[in-house]
N, C-alpha and C positions, 0 to 999 in steps of 0.2 A: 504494500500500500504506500509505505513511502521510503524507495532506494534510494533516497539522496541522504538519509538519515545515518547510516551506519556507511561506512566505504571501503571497510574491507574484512569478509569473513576468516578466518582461518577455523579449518575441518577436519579433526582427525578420527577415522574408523566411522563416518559419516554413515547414519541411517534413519531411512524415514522423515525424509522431503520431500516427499510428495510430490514430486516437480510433476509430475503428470496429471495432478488438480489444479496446480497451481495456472492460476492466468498469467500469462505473458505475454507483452507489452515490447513489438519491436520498436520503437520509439524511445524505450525508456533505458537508458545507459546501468547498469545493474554493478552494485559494489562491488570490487575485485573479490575474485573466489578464490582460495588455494586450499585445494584437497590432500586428503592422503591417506593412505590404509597403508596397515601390512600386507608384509607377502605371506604371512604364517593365518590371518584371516581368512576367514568364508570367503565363498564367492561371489556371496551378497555384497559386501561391501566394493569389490570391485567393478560389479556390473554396475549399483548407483551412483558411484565417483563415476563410471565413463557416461553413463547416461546422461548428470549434470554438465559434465565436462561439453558434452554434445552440445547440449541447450544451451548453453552461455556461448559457445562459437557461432549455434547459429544465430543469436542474438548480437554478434560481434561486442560482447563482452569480455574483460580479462577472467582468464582462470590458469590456474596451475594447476595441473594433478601430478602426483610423485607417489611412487610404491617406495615407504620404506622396511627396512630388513627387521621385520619383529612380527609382533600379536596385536591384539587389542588391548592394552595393559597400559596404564599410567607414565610407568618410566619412557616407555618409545616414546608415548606424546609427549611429554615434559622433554624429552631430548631434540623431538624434532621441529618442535616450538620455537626452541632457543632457536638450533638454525635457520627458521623462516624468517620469524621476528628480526633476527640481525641481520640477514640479507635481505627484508623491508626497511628498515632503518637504517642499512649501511654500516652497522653495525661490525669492528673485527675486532 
């Protein structure tokens, strides 16, 4: 309802976004996306990161999706946090 409000998600082990209910609005420039699963995760998770990944291209919105090397578990995310977060911020 309103993407000008937030301008950039970060996603990790992302599930049940409903992007397929969801309305979408080519006209409407959508906050930077960056996804990411493990590779040690379902397959669930991989099919809805590529699905989003999809809809934000054809929307010509930014996104990032990256597999990294773990589970669904807290430490991955807290690790791979840190490296998005600081290559958003330029961060070394």
């Amino acid at each position: 309802m309103y993407p000008n409000l937030i301008g950039t998600y970060i996603c990790y082990s992302a599930l049940g976004s409903k992007y397929k209910k969801n309305v979408w609005n080519k006209k409407i420039q959508y906050p930077d996306l960056y996804i990411q699963y493990g590779n040690k995760e379902s397959e669930m998770f991989k099919v809805e990161s590529e699905a989003l990944k999809a809809k934000y291209n054809e929307l010509n919105s930014f996104v990032e999706l990256r597999v990294f090397n773990g589970g669904h578990d807290i430490e991955s995310w807290n690790t791979e946090f840190t490296k998005t977060i600081s290559e958003i911020l330029k961060i070394e």
